[in-house]
C-alpha positions in Angstrom: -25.0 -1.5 -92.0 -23.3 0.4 -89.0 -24.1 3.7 -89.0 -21.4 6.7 -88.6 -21.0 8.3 -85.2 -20.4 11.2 -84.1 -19.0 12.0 -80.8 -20.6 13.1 -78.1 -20.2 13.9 -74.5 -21.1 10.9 -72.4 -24.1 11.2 -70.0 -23.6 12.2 -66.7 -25.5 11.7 -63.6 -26.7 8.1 -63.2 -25.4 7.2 -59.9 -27.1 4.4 -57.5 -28.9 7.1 -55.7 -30.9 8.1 -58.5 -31.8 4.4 -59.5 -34.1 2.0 -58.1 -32.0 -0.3 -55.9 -29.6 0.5 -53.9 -27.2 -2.5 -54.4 -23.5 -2.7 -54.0 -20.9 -4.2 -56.2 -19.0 -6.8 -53.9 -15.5 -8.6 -55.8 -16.5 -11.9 -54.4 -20.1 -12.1 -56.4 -19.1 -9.9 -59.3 -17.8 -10.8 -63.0 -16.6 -7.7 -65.3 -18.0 -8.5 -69.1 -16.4 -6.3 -72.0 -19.2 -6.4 -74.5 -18.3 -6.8 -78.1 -15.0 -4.5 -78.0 -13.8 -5.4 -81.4 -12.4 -3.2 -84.2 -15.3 -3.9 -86.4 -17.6 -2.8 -84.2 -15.6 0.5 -82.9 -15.1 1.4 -86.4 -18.1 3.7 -87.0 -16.9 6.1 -84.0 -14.1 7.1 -86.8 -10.4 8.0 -86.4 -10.8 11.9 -86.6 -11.7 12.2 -82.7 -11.5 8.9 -80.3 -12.0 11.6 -77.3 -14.9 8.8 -77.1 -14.0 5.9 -77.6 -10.3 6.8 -76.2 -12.0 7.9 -72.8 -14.5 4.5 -72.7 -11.3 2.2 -73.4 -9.4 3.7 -70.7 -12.2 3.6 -68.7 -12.9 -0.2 -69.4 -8.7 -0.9 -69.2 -9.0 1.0 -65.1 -11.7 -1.3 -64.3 -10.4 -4.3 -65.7 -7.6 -4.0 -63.6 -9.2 -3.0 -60.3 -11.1 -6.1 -61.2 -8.1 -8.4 -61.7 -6.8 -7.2 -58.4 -10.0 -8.5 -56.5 -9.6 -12.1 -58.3 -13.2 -11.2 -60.5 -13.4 -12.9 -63.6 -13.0 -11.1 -66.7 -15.4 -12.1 -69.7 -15.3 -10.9 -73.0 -17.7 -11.4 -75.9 -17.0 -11.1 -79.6 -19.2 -12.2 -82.6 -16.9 -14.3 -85.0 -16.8 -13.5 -88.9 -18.3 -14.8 -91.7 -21.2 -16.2 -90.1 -23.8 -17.6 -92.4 -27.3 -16.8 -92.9 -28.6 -19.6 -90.8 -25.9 -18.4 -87.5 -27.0 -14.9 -88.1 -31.1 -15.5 -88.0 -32.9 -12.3 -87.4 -29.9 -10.6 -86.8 -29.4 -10.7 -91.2 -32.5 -8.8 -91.6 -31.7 -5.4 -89.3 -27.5 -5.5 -90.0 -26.8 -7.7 -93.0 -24.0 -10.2 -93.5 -22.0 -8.7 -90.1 -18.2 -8.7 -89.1 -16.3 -10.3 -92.2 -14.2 -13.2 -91.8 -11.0 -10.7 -91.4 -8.9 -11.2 -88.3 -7.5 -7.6 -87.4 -11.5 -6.5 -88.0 -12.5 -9.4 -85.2 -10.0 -8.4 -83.1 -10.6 -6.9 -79.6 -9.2 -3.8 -79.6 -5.4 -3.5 -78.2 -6.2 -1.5 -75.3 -8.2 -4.1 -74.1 -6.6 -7.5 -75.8 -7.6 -10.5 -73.5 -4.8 -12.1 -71.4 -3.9 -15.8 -70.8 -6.4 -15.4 -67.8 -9.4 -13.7 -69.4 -12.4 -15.9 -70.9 -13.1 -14.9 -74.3 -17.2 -16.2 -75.1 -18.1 -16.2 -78.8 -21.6 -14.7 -79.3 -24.0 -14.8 -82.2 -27.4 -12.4 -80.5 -27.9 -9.5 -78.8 -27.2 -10.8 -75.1 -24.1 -12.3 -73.8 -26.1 -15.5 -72.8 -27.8 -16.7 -75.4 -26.0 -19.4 -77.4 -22.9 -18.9 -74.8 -21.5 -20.6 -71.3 -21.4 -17.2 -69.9 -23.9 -17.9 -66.9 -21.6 -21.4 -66.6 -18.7 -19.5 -66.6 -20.1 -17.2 -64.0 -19.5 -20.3 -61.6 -22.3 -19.2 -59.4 -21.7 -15.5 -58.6 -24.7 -13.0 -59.1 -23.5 -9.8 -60.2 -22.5 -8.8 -63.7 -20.2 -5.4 -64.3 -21.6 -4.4 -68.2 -18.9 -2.5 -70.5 -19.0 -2.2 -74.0 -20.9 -1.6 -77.2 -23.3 -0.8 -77.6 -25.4 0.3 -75.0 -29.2 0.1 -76.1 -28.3 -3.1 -77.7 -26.5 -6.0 -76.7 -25.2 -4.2 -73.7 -28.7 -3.5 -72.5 -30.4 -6.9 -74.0 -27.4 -8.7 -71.5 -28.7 -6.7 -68.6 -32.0 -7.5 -69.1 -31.1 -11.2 -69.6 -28.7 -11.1 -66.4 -32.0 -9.9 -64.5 -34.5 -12.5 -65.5 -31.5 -15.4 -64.4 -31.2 -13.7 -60.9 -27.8 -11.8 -61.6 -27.5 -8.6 -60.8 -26.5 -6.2 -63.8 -23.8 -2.7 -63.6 -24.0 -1.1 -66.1 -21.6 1.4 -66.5 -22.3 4.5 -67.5 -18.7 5.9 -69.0 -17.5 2.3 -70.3 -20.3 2.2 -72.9 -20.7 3.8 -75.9 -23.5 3.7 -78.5 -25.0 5.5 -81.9 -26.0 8.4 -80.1 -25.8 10.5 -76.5 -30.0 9.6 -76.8 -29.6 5.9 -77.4 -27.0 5.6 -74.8 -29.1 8.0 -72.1 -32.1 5.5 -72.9 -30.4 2.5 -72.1 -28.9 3.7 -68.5 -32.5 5.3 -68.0 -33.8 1.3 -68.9 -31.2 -0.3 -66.6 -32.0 2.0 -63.9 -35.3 1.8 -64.1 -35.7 -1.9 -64.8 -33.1 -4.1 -64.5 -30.3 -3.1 -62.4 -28.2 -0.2 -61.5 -25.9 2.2 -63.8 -23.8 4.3 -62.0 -20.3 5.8 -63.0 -16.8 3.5 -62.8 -15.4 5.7 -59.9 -18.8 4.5 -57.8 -18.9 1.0 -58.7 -14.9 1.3 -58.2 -15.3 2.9 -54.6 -17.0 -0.4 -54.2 -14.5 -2.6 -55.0 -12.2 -1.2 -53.3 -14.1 -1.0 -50.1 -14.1 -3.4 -48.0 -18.0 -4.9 -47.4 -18.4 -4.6 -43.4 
């Protein structure tokens, strides 16, 4: 019940300045989540242009390892397959039956395949804390870095959550992707408005790699 997408040219603009709060990513408080990168659900952007997708992964692979190399915890979520009607709830009645049990479908995409180090959470709703350790895992830091699919979703429903537990939430605006340039405009307009900040991965980068004073 995915629907088709068509490329489009990721939204520009959304930088800390143009948010509501002005605060800064720092390694020591900060987690990097990669929301829900599995084939199944990267399937719908097709195979006859990934300029996309191809740019998001790389985008989400440059962070991850800017991330590694400041000792931040890397998190990924993926739903599992097969799930039955009473693990799906609600979730049945807007997207049917979901990923099938089918292990290459399931899989995170290679780009992106978790290491040895990596915590891998398996999720069943919308946000990346519900039904999950993830706010254990977080291990008492306060800012969540927010890649993935897809934005006005589960990436925007994690933010939200993040907010209301007292963890800050960056969103990034080129490692998400979603149905439309509209859905995925909405969402950083939410986040920015709302919830937290979205701002590109060279600012929230610049951050890492500058040194808090």
């Amino acid at each position: 019940m995915l629907p088709r997408i068509t490329p489009y040219h990721l939204p520009t603009g959304y930088t800390r300045a143009s948010g509501k709060v002005a605060w800064r990513l720092e390694p020591a408080r900060a987690a990097l989540l990669v929301h829900d990168m599995q084939n199944y659900f990267l399937a719908p952007f097709g195979t006859a242009d990934r300029s996309l997708l191809g740019r998001v992964v790389d985008t989400i692979a440059t962070l991850r390892a800017h991330a590694e190399r400041c000792g931040m915890p890397v998190i990924f979520s993926a739903q599992p397959g097969g799930q039955s009607r009473d693990e799906r709830g609600l979730l049945q009645d807007f997207w049917g039956d979901g990923p099938p049990d089918d292990a290459q479908q399931l899989a995170i995409v290679d780009a992106l395949r978790p290491g040895p180090a990596d915590v891998v959470l398996t999720k069943r709703r919308y946000s990346a804390f519900v039904g999950t350790p993830l706010a254990e895992v977080l291990g008492g830091r306060d800012q969540l870095v927010i890649t993935g699919v897809y934005a006005h979703i589960g990436v925007l429903a994690t933010a939200l959550d993040a907010f209301m537990r007292g963890v800050q939430p960056f969103v990034v605006a080129d490692a998400i992707a979603d149905f439309s340039p509209a859905h995925h405009a909405d969402a950083l307009r939410h986040v920015a408005t709302r919830c937290g900040v979205a701002a590109s991965a060279a600012e929230l980068t610049e951050d890492l790699l500058t040194p808090v004073r």
